[in-house]
Rosetta silent file (secondary structure, phi, psi, omega in degrees, C-alpha in Angstrom):
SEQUENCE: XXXXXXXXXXXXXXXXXXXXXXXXXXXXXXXXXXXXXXXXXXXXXXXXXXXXXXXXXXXXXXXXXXXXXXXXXXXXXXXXXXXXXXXXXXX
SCORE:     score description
SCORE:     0.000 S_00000001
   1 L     0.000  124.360  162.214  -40.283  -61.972   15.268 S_00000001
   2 L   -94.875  162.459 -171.081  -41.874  -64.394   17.400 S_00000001
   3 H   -34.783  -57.514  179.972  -44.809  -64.820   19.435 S_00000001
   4 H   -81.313  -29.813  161.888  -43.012  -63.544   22.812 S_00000001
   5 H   -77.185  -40.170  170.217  -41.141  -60.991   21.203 S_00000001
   6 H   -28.916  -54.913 -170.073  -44.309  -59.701   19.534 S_00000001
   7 H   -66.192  -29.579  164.464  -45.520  -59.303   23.519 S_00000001
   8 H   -90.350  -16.716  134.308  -42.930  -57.558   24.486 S_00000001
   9 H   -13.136  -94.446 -161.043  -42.789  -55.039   21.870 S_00000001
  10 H   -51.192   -4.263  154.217  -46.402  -54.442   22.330 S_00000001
  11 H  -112.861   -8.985  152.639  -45.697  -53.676   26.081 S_00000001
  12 H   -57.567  -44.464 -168.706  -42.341  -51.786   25.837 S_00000001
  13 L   -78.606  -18.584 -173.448  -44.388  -49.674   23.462 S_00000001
  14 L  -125.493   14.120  158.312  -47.524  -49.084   25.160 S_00000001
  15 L    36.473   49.529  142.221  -46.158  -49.235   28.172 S_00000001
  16 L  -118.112 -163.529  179.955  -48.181  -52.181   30.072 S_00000001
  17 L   -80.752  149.486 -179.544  -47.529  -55.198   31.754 S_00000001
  18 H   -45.978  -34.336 -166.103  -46.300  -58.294   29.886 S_00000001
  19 H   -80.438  -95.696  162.375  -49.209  -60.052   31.301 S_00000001
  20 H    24.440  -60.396 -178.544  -51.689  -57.335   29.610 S_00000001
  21 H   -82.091  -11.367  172.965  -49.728  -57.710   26.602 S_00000001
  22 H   -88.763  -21.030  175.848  -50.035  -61.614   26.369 S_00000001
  23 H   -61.879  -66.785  160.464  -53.799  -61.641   27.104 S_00000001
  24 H    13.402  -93.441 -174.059  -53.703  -59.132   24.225 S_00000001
  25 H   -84.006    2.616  163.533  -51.951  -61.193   21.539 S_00000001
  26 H   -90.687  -23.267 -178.796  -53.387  -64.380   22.583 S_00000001
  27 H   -88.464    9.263 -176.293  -56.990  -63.298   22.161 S_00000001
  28 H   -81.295  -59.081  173.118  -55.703  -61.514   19.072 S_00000001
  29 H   -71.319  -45.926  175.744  -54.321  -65.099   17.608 S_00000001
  30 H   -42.072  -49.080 -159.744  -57.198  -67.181   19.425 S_00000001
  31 H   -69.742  -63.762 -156.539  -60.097  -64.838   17.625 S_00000001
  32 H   -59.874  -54.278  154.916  -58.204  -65.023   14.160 S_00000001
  33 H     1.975  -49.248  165.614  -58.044  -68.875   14.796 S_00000001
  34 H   -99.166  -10.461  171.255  -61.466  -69.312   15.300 S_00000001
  35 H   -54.377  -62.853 -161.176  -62.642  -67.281   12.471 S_00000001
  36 H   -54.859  -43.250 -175.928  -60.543  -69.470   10.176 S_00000001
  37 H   -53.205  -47.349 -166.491  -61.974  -73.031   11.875 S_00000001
  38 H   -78.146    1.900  167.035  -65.669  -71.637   11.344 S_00000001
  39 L   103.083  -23.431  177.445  -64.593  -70.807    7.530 S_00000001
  40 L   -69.465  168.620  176.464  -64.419  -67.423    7.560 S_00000001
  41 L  -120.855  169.691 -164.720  -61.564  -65.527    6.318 S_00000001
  42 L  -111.537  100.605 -165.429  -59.685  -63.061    8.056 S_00000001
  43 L   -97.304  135.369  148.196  -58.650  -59.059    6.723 S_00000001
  44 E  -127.475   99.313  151.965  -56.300  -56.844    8.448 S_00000001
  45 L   -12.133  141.077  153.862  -56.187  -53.462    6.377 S_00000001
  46 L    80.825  -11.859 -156.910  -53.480  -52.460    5.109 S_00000001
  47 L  -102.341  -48.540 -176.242  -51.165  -55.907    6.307 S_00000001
  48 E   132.737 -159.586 -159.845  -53.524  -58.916    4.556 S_00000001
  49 E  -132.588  142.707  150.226  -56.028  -61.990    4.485 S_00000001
  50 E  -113.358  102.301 -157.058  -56.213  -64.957    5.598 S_00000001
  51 E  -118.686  166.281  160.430  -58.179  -67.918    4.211 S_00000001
  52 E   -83.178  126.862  155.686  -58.697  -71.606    4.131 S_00000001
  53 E  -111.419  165.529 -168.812  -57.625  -73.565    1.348 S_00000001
  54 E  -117.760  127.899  166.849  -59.242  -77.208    0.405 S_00000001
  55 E  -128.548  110.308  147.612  -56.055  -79.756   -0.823 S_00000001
  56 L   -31.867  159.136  149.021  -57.412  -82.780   -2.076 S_00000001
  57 L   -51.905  118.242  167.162  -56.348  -86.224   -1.314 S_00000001
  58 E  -146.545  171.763  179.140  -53.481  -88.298   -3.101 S_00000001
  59 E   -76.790  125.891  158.690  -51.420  -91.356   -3.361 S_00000001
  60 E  -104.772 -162.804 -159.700  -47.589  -90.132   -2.151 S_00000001
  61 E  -132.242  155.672  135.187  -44.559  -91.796   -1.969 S_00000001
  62 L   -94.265  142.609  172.523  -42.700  -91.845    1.601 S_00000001
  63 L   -54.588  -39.079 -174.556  -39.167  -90.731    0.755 S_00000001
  64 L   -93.906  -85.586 -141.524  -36.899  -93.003    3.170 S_00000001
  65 L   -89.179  -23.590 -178.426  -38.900  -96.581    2.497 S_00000001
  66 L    68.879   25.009  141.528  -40.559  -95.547   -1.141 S_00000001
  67 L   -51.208  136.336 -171.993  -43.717  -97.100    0.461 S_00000001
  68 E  -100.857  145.653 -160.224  -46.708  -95.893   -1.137 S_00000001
  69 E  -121.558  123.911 -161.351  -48.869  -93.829    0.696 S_00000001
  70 E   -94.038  143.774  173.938  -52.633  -92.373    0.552 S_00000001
  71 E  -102.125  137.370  173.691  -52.594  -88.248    1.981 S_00000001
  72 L   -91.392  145.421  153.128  -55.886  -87.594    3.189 S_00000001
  73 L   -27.196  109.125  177.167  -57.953  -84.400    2.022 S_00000001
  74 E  -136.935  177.005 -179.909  -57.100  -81.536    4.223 S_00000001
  75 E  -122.163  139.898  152.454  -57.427  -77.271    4.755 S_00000001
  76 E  -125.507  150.034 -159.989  -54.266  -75.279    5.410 S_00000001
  77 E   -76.749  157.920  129.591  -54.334  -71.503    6.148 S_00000001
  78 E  -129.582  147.524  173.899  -52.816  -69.194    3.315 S_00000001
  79 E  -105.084 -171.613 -168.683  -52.008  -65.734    3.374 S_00000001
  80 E  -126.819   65.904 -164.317  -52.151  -62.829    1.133 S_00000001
  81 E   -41.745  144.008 -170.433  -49.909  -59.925    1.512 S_00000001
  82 L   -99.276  137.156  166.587  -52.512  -56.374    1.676 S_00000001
  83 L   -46.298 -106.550 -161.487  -51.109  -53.694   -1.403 S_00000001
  84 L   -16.766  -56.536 -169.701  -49.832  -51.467    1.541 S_00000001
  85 H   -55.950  -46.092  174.344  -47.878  -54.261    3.099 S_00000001
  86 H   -95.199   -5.369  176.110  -46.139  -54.730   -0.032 S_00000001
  87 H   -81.809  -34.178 -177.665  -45.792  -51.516   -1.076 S_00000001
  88 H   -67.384  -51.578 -161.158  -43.790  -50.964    2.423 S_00000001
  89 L   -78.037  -28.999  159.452  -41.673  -53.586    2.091 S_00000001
  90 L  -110.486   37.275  171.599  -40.491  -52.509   -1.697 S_00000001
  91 L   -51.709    0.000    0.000  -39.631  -48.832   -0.929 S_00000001
């Protein structure tokens, strides 16, 4: 499911307008978005978490020239499946 099917879902089912339901799920992704820049992590009962991880810095390789390469220190989101979530999913 994608982003636009998400919206329409959520307005077949609840029966507003698409434009309702994209204000919705964008201040729904913006808000988780900004938790995660400002460090915090992010819980939805029963679904999961979302956090920042810290990846160090290293020397790579690039693959097509085998030039060596330094990767800078960076954060990428990861999630965390919620017990319920996984519990659903291995009925």
């Amino acid at each position: 499911m994608n982003k636009s099917e998400l919206i329409k879902t959520l307005s077949d089912q609840n029966g507003i307008s698409i434009e309702e339901a994209t204000t919705v799920v964008n201040i729904f992704v913006d808000s988780m978005k900004n938790a995660l820049a400002s460090g915090d992590r992010v819980e939805i009962r029963g679904f999961g978490s979302f956090k920042l991880k810290d990846y160090g810095g290293y020397t790579g390789r690039n693959p097509k020239t085998g030039e060596i390469v330094k990767v800078k220190p960076k954060q990428l989101p990861f999630f965390r499946a919620g017990k319920e979530l996984k519990e659903y999913l291995n009925e």
